[in-house]
N, C-alpha and C positions, 0 to 999 in steps of 0.2 A: 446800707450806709445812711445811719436817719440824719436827717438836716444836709444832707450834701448839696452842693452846691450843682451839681450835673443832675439832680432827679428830683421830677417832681413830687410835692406834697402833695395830700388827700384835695380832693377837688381841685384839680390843676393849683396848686399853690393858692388853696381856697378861694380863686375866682370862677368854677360853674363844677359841678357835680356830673362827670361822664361815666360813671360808674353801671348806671344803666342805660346808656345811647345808644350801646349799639342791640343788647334787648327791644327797648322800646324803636327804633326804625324798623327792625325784622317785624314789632307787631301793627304797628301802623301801615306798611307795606299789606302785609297780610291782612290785617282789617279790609283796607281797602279793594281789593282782590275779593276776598269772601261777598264782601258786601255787592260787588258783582255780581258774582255766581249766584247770590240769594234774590236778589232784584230778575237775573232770566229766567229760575226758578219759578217764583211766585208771579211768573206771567203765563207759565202753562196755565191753561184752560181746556182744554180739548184732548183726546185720546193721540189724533196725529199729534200735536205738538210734545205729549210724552214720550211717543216713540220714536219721536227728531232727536229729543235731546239723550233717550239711550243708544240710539247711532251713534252721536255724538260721543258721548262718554267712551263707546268703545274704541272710536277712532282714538279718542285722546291719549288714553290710557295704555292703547295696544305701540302707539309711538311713544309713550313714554319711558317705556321699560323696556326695548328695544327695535330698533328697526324691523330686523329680522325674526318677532315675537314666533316660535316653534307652534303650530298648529293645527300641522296637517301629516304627523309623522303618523306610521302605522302600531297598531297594540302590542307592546310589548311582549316580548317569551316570556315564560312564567316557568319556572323549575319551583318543585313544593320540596322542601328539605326534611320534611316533618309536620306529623299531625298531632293535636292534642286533641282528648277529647274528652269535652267538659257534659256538665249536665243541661242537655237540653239545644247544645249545639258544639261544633266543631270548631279547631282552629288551625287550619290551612298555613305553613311558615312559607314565605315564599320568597324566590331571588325573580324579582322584574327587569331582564334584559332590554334598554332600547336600543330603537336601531342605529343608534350613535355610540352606543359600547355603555351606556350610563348604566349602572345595574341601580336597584331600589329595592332594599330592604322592607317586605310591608307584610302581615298578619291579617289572614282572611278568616272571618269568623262566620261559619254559615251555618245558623238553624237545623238540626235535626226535629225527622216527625213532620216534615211539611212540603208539602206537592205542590210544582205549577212553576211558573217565574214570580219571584220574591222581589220585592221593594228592596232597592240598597240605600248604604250611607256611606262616601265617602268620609273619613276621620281626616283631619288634620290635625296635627301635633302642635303644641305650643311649644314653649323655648325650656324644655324638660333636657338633661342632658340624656337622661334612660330612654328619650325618642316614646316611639308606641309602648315599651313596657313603663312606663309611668303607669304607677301605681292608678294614678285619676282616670287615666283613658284608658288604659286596662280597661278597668270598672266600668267606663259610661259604652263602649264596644261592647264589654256583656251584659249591660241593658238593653241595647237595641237588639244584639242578637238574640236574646230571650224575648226582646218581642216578636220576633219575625223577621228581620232584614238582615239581608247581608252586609258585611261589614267589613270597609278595606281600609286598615289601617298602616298605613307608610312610613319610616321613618326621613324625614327632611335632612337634610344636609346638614353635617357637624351632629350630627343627634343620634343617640341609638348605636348602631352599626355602621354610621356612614360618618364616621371625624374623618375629617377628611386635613388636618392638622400634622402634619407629618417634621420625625426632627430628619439630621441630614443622611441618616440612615435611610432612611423614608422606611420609619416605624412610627405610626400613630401616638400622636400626646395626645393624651386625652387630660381634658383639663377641669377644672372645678367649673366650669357654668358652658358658656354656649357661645365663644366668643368666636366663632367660626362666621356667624352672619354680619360681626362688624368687620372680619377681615376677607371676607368675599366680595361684602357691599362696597367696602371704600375700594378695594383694585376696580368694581364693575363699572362707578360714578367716572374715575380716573378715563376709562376704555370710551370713555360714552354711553354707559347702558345702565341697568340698575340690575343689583342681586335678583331683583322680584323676576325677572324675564326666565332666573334657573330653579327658584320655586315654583314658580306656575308650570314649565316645561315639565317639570315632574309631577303633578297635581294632574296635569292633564296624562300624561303617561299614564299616572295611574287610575283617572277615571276611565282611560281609552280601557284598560283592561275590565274594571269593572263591569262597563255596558255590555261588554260581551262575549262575559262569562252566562252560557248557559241557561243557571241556575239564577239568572236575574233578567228581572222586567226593564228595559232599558229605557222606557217612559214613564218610571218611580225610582229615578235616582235622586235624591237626597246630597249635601254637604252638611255636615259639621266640623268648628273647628274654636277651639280654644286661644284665646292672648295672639301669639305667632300665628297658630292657624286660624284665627277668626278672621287675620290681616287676609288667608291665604283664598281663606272660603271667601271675601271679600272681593277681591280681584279677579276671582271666579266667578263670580255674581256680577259682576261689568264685561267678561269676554266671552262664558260659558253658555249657551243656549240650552246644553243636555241637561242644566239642573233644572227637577222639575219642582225642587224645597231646598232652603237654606235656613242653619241656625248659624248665628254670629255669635259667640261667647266672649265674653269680658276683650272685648276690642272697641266698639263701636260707642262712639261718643262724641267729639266735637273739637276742632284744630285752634279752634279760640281760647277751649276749654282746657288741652292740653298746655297749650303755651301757657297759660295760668299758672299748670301744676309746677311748672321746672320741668318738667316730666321727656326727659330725651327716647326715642325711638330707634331700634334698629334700620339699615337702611333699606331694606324690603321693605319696609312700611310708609317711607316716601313715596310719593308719585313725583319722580321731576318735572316739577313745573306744571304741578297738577294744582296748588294754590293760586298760581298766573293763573291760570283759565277757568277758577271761582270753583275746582271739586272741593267737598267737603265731606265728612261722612255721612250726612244726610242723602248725596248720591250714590252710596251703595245700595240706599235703600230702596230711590229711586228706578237701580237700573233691574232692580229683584220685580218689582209690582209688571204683573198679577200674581207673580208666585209665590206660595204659602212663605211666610221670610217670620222665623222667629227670631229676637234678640233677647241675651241671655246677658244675665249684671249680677255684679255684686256689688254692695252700697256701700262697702268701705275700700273698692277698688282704686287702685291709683290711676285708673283711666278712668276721669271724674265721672260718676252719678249724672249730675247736675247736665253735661251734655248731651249725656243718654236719651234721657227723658226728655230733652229738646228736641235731639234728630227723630226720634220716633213720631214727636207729635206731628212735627212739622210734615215725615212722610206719612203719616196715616191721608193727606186730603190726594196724594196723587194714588194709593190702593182705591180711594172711593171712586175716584177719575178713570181708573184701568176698571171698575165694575168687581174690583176683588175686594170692597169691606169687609173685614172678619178676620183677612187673611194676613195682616200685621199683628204680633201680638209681642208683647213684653213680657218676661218674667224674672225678678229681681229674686235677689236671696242674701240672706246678710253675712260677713265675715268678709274677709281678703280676696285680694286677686287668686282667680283660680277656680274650674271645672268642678264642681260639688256635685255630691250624688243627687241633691234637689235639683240644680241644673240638669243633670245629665237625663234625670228621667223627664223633666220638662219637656227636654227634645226628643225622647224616646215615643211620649204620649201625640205633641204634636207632628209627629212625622206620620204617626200609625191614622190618626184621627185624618190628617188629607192625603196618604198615599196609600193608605189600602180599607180594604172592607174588609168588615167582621174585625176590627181590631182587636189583638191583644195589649189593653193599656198595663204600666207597672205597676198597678194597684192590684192586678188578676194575681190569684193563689200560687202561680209558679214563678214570682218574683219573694213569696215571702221570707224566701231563707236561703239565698245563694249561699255556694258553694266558697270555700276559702280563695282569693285569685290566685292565678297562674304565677311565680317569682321570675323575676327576669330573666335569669338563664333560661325556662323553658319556654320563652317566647322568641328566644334567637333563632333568627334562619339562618345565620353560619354558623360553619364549625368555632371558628375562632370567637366569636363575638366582636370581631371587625372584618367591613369589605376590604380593609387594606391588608390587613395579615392573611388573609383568604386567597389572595392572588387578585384581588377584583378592586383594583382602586376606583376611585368616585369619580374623577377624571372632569368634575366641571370646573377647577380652577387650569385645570390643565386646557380646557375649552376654550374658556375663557382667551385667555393665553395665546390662542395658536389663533382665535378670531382679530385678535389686534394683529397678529404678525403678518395675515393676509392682508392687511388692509396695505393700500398703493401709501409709499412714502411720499408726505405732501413736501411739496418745493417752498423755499427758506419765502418767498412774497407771498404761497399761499398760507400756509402757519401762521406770520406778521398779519395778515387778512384778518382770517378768523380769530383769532387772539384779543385784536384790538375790537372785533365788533363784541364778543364776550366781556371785555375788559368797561368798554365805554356804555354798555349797554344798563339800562337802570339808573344812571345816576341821573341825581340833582342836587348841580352843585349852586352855592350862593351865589347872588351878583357880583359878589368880592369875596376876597379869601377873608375879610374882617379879622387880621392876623393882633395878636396881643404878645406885648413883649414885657418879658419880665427879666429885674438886671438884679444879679447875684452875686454875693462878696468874692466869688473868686476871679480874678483879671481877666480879661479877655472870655468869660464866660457868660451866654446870655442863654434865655428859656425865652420859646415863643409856642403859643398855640392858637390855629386857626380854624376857618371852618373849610374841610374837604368835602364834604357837602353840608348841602342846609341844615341837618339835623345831625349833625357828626362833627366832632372836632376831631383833629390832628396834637402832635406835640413834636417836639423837639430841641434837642438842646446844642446851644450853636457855640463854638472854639473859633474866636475871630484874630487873628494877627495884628498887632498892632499897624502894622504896615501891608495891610492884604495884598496880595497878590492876582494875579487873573484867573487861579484854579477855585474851585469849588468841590470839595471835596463832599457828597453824600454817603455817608457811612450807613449801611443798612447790616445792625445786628442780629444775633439769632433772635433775640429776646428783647430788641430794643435798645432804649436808655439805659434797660435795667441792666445788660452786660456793658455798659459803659466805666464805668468803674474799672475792672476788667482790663480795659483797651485803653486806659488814658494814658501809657505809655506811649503807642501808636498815635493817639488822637494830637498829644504836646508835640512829639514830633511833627507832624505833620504843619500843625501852627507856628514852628518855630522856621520852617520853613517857605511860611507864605502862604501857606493854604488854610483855606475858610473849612473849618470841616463841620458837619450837619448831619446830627445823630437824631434822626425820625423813632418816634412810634406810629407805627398804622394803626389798622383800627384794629381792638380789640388786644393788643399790646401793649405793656410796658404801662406809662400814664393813662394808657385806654384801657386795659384793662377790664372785663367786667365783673362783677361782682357774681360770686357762686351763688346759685338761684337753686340747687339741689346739694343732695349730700356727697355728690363725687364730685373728683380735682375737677376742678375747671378745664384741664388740658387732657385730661381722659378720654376715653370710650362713655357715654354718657354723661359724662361733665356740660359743663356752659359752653364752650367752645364749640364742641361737637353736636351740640344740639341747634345751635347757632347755624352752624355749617349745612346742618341739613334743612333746617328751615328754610335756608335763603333757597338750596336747591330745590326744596318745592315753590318756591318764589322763578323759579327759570334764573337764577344766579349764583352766586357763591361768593363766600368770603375769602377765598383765592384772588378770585377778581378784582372785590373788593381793595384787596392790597395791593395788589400793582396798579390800581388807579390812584392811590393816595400815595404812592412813589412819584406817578409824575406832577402830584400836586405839590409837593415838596420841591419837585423843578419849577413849579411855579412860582411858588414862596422866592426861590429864588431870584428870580427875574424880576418881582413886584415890587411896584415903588413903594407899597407900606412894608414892604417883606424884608429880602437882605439889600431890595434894589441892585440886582449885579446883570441886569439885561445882555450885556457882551461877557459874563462870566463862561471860563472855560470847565466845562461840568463831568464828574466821573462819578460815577455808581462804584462803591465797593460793598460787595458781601458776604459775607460770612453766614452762615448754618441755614436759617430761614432766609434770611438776607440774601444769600448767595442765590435762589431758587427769584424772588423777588426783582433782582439787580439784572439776571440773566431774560425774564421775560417783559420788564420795565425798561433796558435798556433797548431792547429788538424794536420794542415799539416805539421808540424815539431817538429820529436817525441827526437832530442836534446835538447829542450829547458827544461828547470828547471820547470818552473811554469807558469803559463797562472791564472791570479788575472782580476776579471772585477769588476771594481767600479760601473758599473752600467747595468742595465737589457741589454742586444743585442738588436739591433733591432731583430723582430723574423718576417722572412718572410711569414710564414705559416698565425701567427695571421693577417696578413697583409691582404692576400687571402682570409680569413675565415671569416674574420670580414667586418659585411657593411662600416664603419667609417675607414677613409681614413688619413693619419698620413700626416705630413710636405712632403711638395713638395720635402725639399730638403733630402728626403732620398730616391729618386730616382738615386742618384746619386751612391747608392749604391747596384743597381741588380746587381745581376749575376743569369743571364735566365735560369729559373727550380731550382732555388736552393730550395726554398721550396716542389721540389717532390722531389729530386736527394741528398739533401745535406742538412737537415732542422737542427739548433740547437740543439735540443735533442742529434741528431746522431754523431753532431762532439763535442756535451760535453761527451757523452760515449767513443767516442775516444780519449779523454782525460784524462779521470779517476781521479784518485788522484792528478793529476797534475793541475787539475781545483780547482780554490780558489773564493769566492765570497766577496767581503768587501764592502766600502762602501765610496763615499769621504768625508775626513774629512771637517770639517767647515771651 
């Protein structure tokens, strides 16, 4: 509706530019935060002080990704389904039984012609949908295997043989990418926990089999791991003690640097609230030193260059501090994101060069002419080429799921509790709301926007009755303002009848809006929004929160003598889509208000957890982490009571 009198114009009705506010507070937050952790950092001096702060790290990280972080299960069953065999070595299919029913698809490639206990390499997979037969790790698996080490290659979850994406049949979609880790991670954040807690669980299942398989030296175990797996081998390099080398591939670079790119992450690749307490990637690197730690780049990857080559330098002074010089090395290679046979044998050489004697590097004669690779059918260890048509579902959304349902139902003061200290927690709001108003040709129609905090405005568009009334109407839409138009049937009535009604955008909404900073929708799976979302959760917050706090500033607005000035105003929350979800947990938290009305169902986080079927991308935009164990709907519509109304919107 351009030029409408209900919505604003480009820069709030070209009085300030919020287009990128709430961008720039996530990086200022973050700046600030990093600059932290870089300041404790660059105060090691001493060997003890290096290995206080990889204590550290582990504590932080091990409570980040969940409470109950899996770390003491016993080695999986191993069933082999089939063997191929290639020149110069074997390949093992194998189904990995835990002792929790998870099974794991993973391809054991083991050296013929060679005696004793062997050096391995755990493989981690990148965000491939073909999992381990990806043509690239195919490949770099029978580099190492041709050099000597065993090689256990996994498929991760959603990849390979394990989609775990089921329609109501419960028949596996299998879909064009690997969107299984946005829709694992957003239920995980929702539960309280992170995705990364059911990768690592499996990472370590399948090192546990590793170490002690036989035919392996269990003190030259090895990771490697690509993009996803570099994340994977990463986190394993903060909890894992049994790695005695690590290569990180096209992952490892810098959260200043990322933020630069646009560049959004899956949510395994969060730490919550690993930016609060100053980790950056330069402490993966940290927590590797004294052990041989190679990093693997490519110079036109979209995990920028530029912070690569900062984190590495930066970690080369604590390698000299552990006594291991030498044993940080960089190897860069030019093209795209992505595991290249330069890379691959990079880490084939430097694994051989610190975990075994007499190496076979990849330049030796029986690298010079492999063998055509194996096609993916004959790297499947089912029959089917799914654990789910096999009879063997994957069973960690199912996990998931059934750990929320154990959790004790918290009581309607304990939910309001926890709620409002997530809610309240992080801000900074201005001395005054410094609210500006703006008056527009149609009657009774005014725009105003304020500061919700110091570095953030607000907006709104206010329907005043000539002869107000004592109600206050707060209309909280799915989409803002911008469904206003939409609702001005509802909104006249409502003013024909006396009531003041006040059509908010929060942040990142409507007038707030922010500007797309990458090439997907802003309200997607890697969009602005979503990358937004996770940021703030490595900040220990969210833009959940963030919204229900600028709901009750909007109560404020109301009350404030520069504002609507209505201090005895009799106040109701109504919402609709997003709104509805907003009005239900903004209302619990403020037991002044009159009535709390939802036009429509809340979003409900619990069903979210609970249920296989995965809702719109864009209601990631409104976590707030654990709210379905800590703070579920039920408990803040009890804490509501009478003052809770259900209706419905008119036509």
């Amino acid at each position: 509706m351009p030029g409408s009198p209900y919505l604003f114009g480009p820069q709030l009705d070209g009085h300030h530019d919020v287009a990128d506010q709430l961008r720039d507070h996530v990086r200022r937050r973050t700046a600030a935060a990093l600059a932290g952790g870089r300041a404790a950092k660059d105060a090691i001096t001493t060997p003890d002080q290096l290995a206080a702060r990889q204590r550290r790290l582990r504590e932080l990280v091990t409570a980040a990704f969940g409470d109950d972080l899996p770390d003491d299960r016993p080695a999986p069953a191993a069933t082999c389904t089939g063997t191929l065999r290639r020149s110069g070595h074997e390949i093992d299919k194998l189904l990995l039984t835990c002792a929790d029913g998870t099974v794991i698809t993973a391809d054991l490639y083991r050296p013929t012609g060679r005696s004793g206990r062997l050096p391995a390499v755990l493989f981690c997979c990148g965000h491939a949908l073909a999992g381990k037969a990806a043509p690239a790790y195919h490949a770099a698996c029978t580099v190492l295997a041709r050099s000597g080490f065993v090689v256990l290659a996994a498929d991760t979850l959603g990849q390979g043989e394990r989609v775990d994406l089921l329609d109501r049949a419960g028949r596996p979609v299998i879909p064009a990418n690997v969107p299984q880790h946005n829709h694992l991670g957003v239920k995980a954040w929702w539960a309280g926990e992170s995705s990364a807690r059911s990768f690592i669980a499996d990472a370590r299942r399948a090192l546990d089999h590793l170490v002690a398989r036989p035919e392996v030296d269990p003190a030259r175990v090895a990771a490697l791991g690509n993009s996803g797996g570099g994340t994977m081998v990463s986190w394993l390099a903060l909890l894992e003690p049994r790695l005695a080398a690590a290569a990180i591939s096209c992952f490892l670079t810098g959260i200043a640097e990322i933020q630069d790119s646009g560049h959004a992450q899956d949510p395994e690749q969060i730490v919550p609230g690993g930016v609060a307490a100053g980790i950056d990637h330069d402490d993966v690197l940290l927590a590797l030193a004294p052990r041989p730690t190679l990093v693997l780049s490519k110079n036109h990857d979209f995990f920028p260059i530029e912070g690569t080559v900062r984190t590495v330098e930066r970690a080369r002074r604590w390698f000299d501090l552990a006594g291991a010089a030498g044993r940080l090395r960089h190897v860069r290679d030019d093209g795209p994101h992505g595991l290249s046979e330069a890379l691959a044998r990079a880490a084939a050489d430097f694994f051989t060069d610190h975990l075994r004697a007499g190496p076979t590097r990849t330049s030796a004669p029986e690298h010079a002419e492999p063998e055509p690779p194996a096609a993916e059918a004959e790297l499947r260890c089912t029959r089917t080429g799914q654990l789910t048509t096999d009879g063997n579902p994957p069973r960690v959304l199912d996990a998931l799921a059934d750990r929320l349902r154990a959790r004790p139902t918290p009581s309607p003061d304990a939910a309001v509790a926890w709620l409002a200290a997530r809610v309240s927690a992080h801000r900074h709001p201005a001395p005054e709301l410094f609210p500006r108003w703006f008056d527009t040709p149609a009657a009774g129609v005014r725009k105003v926007a304020w500061r919700t905090e110091s570095d953030l405005f607000a907006a709104a568009t206010v329907l005043e009755p000539a002869d107000p009334g004592p109600r206050v109407e707060i209309l909280l839409l799915d989409r803002g303002t911008a469904d206003l138009p939409d609702r001005l049937g509802h909104c006249r009535a409502r003013q024909q009848a006396g009531v003041t009604v006040v059509v908010p955008d929060v942040r990142g909404v409507g007038a707030g809006a922010p500007r797309a900073d990458n090439p997907h929708p802003i309200e997607d799976h890697y969009g602005t929004i979503f990358r937004l979302t996770s940021e703030l959760i490595a900040l220990g917050d969210s833009l959940g929160a963030g919204r229900v706090y600028d709901v009750g500033r909007v109560v404020d607005l109301v009350r404030d003598p520069a504002g609507l000035d209505r201090p005895d105003a009799e106040i109701e929350l109504v919402g609709a889509g997003h709104g509805a979800f907003l009005a239900l947990a903004a209302g619990a938290l403020d037991p002044s208000l009159a009535r709390v009305t939802l036009l429509t169902a809340p979003f409900d986080p619990v069903a979210e957890v609970t249920e296989r079927f995965h809702g719109s991308d864009r209601d990631a935009a409104l976590i707030i982490p654990g709210m379905a164990r800590y703070a579920p709907p039920p408990a803040l519509a009890a804490a509501l009571g009478d003052r809770l109304a259900v209706d419905r919107l008119p036509a």
